[in-house]
C-alpha positions in Angstrom: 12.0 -24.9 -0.4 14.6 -22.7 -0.2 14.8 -20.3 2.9 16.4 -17.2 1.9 13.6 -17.4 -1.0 11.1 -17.3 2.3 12.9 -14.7 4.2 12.9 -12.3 1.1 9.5 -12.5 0.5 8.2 -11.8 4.3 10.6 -8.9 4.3 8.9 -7.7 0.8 5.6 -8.4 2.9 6.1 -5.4 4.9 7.9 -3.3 2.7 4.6 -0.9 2.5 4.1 -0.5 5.9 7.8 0.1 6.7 8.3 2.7 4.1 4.9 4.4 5.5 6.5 4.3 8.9 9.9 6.4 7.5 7.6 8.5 5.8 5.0 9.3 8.7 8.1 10.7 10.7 8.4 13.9 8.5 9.6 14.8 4.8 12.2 12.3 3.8 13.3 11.6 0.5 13.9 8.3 -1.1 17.7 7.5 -1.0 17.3 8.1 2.8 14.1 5.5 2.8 16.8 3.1 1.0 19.4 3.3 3.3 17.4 3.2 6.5 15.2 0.2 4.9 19.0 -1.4 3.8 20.4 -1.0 7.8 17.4 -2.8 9.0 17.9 -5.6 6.3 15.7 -5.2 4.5 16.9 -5.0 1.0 15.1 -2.8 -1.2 16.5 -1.3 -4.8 15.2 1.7 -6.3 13.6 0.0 -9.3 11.5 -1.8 -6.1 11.0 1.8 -4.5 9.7 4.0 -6.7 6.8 2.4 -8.0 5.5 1.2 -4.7 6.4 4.9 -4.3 4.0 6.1 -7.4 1.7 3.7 -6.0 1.1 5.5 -2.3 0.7 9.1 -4.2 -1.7 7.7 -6.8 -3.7 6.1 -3.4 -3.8 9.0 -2.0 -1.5 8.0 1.0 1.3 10.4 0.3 2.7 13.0 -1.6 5.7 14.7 -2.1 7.4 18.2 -3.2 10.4 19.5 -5.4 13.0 21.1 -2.9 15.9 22.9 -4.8 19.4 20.9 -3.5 23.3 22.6 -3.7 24.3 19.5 -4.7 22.9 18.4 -7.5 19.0 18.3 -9.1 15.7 19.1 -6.9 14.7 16.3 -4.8 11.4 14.6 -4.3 10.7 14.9 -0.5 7.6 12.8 1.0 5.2 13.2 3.8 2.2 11.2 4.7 -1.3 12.7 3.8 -4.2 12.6 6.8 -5.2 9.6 4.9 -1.8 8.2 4.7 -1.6 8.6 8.7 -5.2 6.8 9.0 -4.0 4.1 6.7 -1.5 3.4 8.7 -2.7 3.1 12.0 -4.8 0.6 10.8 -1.9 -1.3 9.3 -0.3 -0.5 12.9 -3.2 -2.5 14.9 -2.9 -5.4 11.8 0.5 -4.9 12.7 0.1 -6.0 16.2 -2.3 -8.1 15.9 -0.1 -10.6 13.5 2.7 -10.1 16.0 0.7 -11.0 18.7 -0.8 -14.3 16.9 2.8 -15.2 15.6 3.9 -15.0 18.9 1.1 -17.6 20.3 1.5 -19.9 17.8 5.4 -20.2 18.6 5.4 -20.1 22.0 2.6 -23.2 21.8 5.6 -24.7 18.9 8.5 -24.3 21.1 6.9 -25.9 24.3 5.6 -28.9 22.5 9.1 -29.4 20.7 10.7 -29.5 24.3 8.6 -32.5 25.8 
């Protein structure tokens, strides 16, 4: 198997719930989702962003408006819709719950590999 193969797909894994997470903090618009998603490694191109993107509006989960910019054309901004927040604080407990779970299962891993 090859390991960054792994690592990139567990990252991809949670892409959703990360972006819904930027997005749930206020109107943000999408090369700001990129860059924060890129600090916290976990790489994400446009051609990656803007469907799953198209895909939360068409689900209802968020939505987004034209603002006029100085610098250039308008810019999509998005903000979560009440059932985007709802959504998402059910992905939150999943959230927690696989953390939680992970965390047993390698704690029992790491104290049978040191016998």
């Amino acid at each position: 198997m090859n390991l960054e193969n792994t690592q990139v797909q567990m990252r991809k894994g949670i892409l959703e719930y990360c972006i819904l997470h930027i997005i749930s903090r206020g109107e943000v618009y999408a090369s700001d989702m990129l860059l924060e998603l890129t600090s916290a490694k976990i790489m994400v191109v446009e051609g990656t962003l803007y469907p799953l993107l198209t895909r939360l509006r068409k689900a209802g989960l968020v939505e987004y408006k034209w603002v006029e910019s100085n610098a250039g054309p308008p810019r999509k901004y998005y903000t979560l819709t009440g059932q985007g927040a709802e959504f998402l604080e059910s992905l939150d407990h999943t959230w927690k719950e696989l953390v939680e779970s992970t965390q047993q299962i390698t704690a029992i891993e790491q104290q049978s590999g040191e016998k």
